[in-house]
C-alpha positions as CSV (number, residue, x, y, z in Angstrom):
1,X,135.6,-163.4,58.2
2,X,132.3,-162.0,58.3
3,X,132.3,-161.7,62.3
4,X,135.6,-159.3,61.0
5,X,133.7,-158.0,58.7
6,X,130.2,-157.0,60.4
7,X,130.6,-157.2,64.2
8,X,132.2,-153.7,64.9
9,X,129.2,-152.3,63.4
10,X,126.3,-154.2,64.3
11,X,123.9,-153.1,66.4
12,X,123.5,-154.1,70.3
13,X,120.1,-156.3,68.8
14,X,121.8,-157.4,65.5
15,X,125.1,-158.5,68.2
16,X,122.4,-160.5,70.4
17,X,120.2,-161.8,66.9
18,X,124.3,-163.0,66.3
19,X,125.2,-164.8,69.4
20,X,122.0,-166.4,69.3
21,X,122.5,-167.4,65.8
22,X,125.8,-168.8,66.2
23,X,125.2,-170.8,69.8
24,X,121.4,-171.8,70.0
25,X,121.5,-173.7,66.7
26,X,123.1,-177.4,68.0
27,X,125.0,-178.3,64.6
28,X,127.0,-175.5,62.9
29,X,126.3,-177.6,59.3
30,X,122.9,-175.9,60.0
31,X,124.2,-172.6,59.8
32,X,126.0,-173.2,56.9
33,X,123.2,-174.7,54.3
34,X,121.2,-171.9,55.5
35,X,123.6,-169.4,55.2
36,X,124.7,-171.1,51.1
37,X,120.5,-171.6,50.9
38,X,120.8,-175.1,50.3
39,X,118.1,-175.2,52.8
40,X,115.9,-172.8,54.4
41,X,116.4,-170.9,57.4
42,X,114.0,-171.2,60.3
43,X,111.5,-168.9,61.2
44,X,113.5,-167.6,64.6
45,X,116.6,-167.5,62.8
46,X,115.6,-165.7,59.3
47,X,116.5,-162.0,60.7
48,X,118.3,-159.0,59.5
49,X,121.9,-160.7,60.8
50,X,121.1,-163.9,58.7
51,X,120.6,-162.1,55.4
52,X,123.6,-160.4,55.8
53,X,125.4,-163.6,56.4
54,X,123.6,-164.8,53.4
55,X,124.9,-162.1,51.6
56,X,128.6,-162.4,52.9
57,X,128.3,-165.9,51.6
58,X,127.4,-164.8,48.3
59,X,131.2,-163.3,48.0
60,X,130.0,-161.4,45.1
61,X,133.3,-159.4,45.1
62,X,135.2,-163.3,44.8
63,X,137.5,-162.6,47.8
64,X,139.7,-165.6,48.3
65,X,139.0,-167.0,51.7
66,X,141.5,-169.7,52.1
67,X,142.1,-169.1,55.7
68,X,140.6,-167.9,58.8
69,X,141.5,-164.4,59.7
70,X,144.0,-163.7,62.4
71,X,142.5,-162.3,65.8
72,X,144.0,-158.9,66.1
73,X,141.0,-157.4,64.9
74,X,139.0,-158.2,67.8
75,X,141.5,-155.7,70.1
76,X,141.2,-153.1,67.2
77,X,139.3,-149.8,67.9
78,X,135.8,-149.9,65.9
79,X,135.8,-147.7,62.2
């Protein structure tokens, strides 16, 4: 949901800070506790991309996200 939400609009560094994010890191649970803050995010990996995911995760708005969204959006022209 938030690769829906933010990709389209991220800048070419903020989509390379992302793809690094998401692929160097070797267990995806390490993403998640630092994304929730249960623990803290490593130097290389605090950036501008992981406080928005920290902010995404915040769901301040309390969106229900029972389910993964479908792919369409990634052959959808960018807003």
């Amino acid at each position: 949901l938030f690769a829906k939400e933010n990709l389209a609009r991220m800048s070419e560094e903020q989509l390379n800070r992302y793809d690094r994010l998401i692929n160097e890191p070797s267990n995806d649970w390490d993403i998640y506790y630092w994304a929730t803050e249960a623990k803290p995010t490593p130097a290389e990996f605090d950036t501008d991309v992981m406080a928005m995911l920290r902010e995404f995760a915040k769901n301040r708005n309390r969106e229900q996200r029972l389910r993964q969204p479908d792919l369409e959006y990634l052959f959808e022209a960018p807003r």
